[in-house]
N, C-alpha and C positions, 0 to 999 in steps of 0.2 A: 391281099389278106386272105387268110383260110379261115373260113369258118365250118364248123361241126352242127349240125344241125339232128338236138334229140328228141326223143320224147315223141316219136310222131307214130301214130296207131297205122298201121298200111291199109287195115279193111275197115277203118270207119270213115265215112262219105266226108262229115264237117271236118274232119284230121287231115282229110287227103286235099279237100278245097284249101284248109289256112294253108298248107305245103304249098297248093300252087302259089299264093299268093308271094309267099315268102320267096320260094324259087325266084318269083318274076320281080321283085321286088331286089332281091341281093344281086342278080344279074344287071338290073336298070341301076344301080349305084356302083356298079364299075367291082364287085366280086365274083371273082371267074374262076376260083377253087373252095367247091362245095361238096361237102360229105353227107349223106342225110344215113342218120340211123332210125331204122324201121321196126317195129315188132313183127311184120314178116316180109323182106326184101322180096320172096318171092311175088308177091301183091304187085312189086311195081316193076316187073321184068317187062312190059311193053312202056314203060315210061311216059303215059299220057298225061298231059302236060307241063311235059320238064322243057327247059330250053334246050334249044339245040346247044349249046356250047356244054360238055359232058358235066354228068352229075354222079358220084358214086353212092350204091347203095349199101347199108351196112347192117347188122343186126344191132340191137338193142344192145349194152352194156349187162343188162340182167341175161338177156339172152333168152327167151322162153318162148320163141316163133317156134309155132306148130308146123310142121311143113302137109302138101294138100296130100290126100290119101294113102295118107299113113297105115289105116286099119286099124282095129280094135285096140293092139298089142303095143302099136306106137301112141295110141293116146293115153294109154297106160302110164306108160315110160315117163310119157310131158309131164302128167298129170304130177305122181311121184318125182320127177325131178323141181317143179315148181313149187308143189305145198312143201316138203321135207327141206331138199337141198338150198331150195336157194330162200324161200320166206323162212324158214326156221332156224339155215345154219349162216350162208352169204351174206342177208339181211342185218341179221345180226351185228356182226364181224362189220360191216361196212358202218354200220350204224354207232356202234364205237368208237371208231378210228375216228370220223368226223366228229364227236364229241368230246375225243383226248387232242382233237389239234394234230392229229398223228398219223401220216400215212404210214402204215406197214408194210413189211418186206414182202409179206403173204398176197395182197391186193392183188397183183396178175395173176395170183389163181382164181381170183371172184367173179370177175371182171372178162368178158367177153375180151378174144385177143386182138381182134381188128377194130372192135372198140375204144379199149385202152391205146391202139397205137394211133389213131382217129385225132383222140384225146389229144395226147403228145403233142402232136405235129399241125394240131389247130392253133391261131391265134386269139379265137375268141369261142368260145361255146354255148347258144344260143337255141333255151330251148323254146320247141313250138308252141304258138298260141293254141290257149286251149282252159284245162279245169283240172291240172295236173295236182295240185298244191291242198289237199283237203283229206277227211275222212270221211265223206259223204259217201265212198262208194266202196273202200276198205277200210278196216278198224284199224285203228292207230297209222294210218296211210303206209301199209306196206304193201309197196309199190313199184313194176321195176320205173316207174319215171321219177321216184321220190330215188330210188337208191341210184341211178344214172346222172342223176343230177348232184348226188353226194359223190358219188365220185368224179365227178368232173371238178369239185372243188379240193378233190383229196391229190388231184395230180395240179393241182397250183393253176388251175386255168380261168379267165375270166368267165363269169357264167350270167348271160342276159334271162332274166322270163320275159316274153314279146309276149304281150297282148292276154294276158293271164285272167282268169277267175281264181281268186284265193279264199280258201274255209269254204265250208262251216269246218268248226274243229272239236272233235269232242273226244279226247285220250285217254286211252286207258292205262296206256306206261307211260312216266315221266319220261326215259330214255327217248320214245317215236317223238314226244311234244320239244327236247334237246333238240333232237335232230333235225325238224323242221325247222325250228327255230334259227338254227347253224346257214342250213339253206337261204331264210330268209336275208338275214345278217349278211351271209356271206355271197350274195348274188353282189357284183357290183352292177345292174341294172337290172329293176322290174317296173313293168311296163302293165298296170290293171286297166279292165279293158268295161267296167263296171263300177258301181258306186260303194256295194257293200263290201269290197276288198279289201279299201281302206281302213275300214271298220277292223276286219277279221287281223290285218299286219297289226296294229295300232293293242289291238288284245292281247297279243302274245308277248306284248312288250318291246317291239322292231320299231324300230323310228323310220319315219317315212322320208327322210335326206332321201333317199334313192331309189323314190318310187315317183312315179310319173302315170299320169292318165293318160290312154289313146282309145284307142276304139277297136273293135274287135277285127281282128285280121280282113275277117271273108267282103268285109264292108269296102275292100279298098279292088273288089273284081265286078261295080258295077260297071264296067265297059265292056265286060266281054255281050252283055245280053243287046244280041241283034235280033230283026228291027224289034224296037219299044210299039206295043200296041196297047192302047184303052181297054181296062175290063171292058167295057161295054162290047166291044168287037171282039173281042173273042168267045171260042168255043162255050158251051154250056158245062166246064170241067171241073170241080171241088178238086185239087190233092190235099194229099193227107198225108203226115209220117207222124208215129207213134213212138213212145220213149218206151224205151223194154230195158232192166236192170235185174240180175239174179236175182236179190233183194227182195223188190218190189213185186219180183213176179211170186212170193212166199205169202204179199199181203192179200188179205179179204178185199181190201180196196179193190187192185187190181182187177177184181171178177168184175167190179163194180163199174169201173174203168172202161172197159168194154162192153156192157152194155150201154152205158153212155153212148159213145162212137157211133154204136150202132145205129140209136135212136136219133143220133144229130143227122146220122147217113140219111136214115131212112126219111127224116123231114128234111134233106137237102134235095133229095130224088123224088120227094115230093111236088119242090121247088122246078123241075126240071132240072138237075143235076145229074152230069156223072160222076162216078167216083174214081177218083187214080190215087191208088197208093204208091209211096213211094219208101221201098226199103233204106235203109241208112246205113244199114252190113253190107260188106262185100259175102260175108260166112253166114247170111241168112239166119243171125240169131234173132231178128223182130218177124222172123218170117213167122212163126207159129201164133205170135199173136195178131197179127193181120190177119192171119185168117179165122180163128178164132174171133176178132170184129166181124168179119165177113158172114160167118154162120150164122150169127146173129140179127143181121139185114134182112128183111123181108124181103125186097127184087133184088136180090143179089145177082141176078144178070146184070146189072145196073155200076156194077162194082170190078175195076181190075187191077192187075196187082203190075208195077214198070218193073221192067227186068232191065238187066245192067247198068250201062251208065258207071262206069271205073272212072272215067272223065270226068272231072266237075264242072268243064264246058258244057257238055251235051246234056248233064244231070238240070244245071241253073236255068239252061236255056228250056227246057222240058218244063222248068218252071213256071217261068215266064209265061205258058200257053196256057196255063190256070187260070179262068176266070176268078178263083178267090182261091188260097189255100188253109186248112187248120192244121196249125202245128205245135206237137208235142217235143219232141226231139230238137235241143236247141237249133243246129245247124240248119233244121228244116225252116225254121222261121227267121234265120238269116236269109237264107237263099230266099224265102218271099220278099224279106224288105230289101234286096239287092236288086230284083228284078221286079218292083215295086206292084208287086202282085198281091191285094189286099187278104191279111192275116188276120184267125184268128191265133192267137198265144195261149196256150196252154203250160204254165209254169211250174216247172217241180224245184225250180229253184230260182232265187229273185233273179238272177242275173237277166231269167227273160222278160221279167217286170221291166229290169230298167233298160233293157235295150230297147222294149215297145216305149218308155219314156222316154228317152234318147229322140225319137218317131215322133212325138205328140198325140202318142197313138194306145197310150196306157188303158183307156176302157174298151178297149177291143183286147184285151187279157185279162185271163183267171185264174187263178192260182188254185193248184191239185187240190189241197183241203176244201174248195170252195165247189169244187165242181159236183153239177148235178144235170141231167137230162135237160132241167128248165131251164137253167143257163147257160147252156150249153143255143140251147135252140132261140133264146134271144140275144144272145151274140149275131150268132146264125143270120138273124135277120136285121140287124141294126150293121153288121159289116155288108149285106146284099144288098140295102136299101142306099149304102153312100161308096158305093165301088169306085167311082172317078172320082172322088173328092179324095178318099184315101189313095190311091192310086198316086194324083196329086200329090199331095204331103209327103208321101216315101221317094217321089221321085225330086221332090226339091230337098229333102232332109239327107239323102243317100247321094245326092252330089256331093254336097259339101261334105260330109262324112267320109266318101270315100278318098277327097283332096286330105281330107287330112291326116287318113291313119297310113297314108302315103306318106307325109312329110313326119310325120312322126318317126316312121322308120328309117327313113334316110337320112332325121338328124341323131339320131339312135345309133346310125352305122359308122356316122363322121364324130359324134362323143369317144365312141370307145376304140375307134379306130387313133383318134389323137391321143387318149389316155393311153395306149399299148406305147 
């Protein structure tokens, strides 16, 4: 069986761990012809942690991989071919066709060409776990994973979402609320990886025949974390990864955001803590605001910033050596409850509510609107005060978790493998 595998960001840390998963996951159920498209294949030209049996890299179907130093002149170019060409005019055009039921003769000019022939010659197309499906982070979600996934339905292909966050949805064109819609309808397999997805399909008016609960991809790589050690024995080390979005970095919050951090820092290092930040960009876009946290720290010798880590072996395991971690950035607070390294959660969106419930682990999270220096800093100390008991709980909850967003997938691969 060939599958196509889209939707996958190449320089975001949680995009590139579900990809491991997924890789080691279609490889252990006997599929040994896989495509992955990338927003930038350059990203994965040392291919760490792909299986040995080959994997081809591909661009994006939207196509809008920046390539690395360009210069002033070539970011130009991206910039202007991504706002104009392809969300004002591609977007469009593709957003239509899925709406009239009608692939057009014109589509191979839209349409990335090792893309489209990707498409073709797949038997199944299956995009990555992840938070693809919403307008929480574009207006009317245009998108190349929202337009990549329309067209994978415009060329007649079966299209899975594995392990998905879907909504929140708030539109401004009837046309983008069609289009998703089309998407939903027309997946023959989605897979929510959360509770409020149901919710968000069920609103739009999508009947749930063909949607199914699993659990979030990364949850099914607690085996890679070697040896398992007790908070208690390890180092005196906080991590930390922060959520940075265009957006939010517009809000007044945000200012507000970082002195927060700061203040939890500085009563962590109080605690005898160090602090390890851990970037989530391969492109160092959360970089300005870690350090901007950082300025703000009183011993800020006390504070360092992890450099690389393109692996999500060597990133989780780095993990692991945290006596507690707080995390902002979803995938940051997977990788703690994977390598059962006590979290605090920090939510900008429910999905991390309910994966700390998922845990039994719900009042060690707070949600953005609620957060303040003081609760910040009594989290702080009600996660420091029960390190092994929590530690406990994530390592008995994240077994079984990870048996099963295994068996999920590999009855996932033998469904649609029998319906082809």
């Amino acid at each position: 069986m060939k599958v196509l595998v889209i939707n996958q960001c190449s320089t975001n840390k949680g995009d590139r761990a579900v990809l491991f998963f997924v890789l080691r996951e279609l490889a252990r159920n006997g599929v040994d012809q896989v495509t992955v498209s990338a927003s930038n294949p350059e990203y994965w030209e040392d291919k760490p942690d792909f299986p040995e049996r080959g994997v081809r890299v591909i661009p994006w179907g939207w196509d809008t991989s920046r390539k690395k130093g360009v210069g002033f002149l070539g970011k130009v170019i991206h910039r202007v071919q991504k706002v104009i060409l392809k969300r004002r005019i591609h977007f469009p055009l593709v957003r239509n066709a899925l709406i009239a039921d009608k692939r057009p003769w014109y589509l191979r000019f839209l349409v990335n060409k090792q893309f489209a022939e990707a498409v073709k010659d797949a038997d199944i197309v299956l995009s990555t776990g992840g938070h693809h499906v919403t307008t929480m982070f574009v207006p009317d979600a245009v998108t190349p994973q929202i337009f990549d996934m329309a067209a994978a339905l415009l060329y007649d292909k079966p299209l899975v979402l594995w392990s998905q966050s879907i909504g929140p949805f708030s539109f401004q064109s009837p046309k983008s609320r069609l289009m998703v819609q089309k998407i939903l309808s027309g997946a023959c397999r989605i897979f929510i990886r959360d509770e409020a997805s149901a919710e968000q399909i069920k609103n739009l008016g999508i009947s749930l025949e063909h949607v199914s609960k699993t659990r979030e991809s990364v949850f099914g790589l607690c085996n890679i974390v070697k040896p398992r050690i007790r908070p208690s024995e390890r180092a005196e080390v906080m991590g930390i990864a922060v959520y940075v979005h265009t957006h939010a970095n517009q809000l007044k919050e945000h200012e507000n955001h970082r002195r927060y951090f700061a203040s939890l820092i500085d009563h962590a290092i109080e605690a005898g803590y160090k602090v390890r930040f851990f970037p989530m960009e391969l492109q160092g876009t959360d970089r300005p605001c870690i350090e901007a946290v950082i300025n703000n720290v009183v011993q800020k010798e006390n504070c360092e910033i992890v450099e690389g880590f393109p692996g999500t072996s060597d990133h989780i395991n780095a993990v692991a050596q945290c006596k507690m971690f707080v995390g902002h950035k979803t995938h940051s607070q997977i990788f703690s409850l994977v390598t059962a390294t006590p979290l605090l959660a920090i939510a900008y969106h429910k999905k991390s509510e309910d994966f700390m419930a998922q845990f039994g682990l719900e009042k060690y999270c707070i949600a953005d609107a609620q957060l303040s220096t003081e609760k910040l800093i009594q989290l702080f100390d009600e996660v420091n005060n029960n390190l092994d008991s929590i530690n406990q709980k994530e390592q008995e909850i994240g077994s079984k978790t990870c048996m099963q967003v295994k068996e999920d997938f590999a009855r996932m691969i033998e469904q649609v493998h029998v319906e082809k």
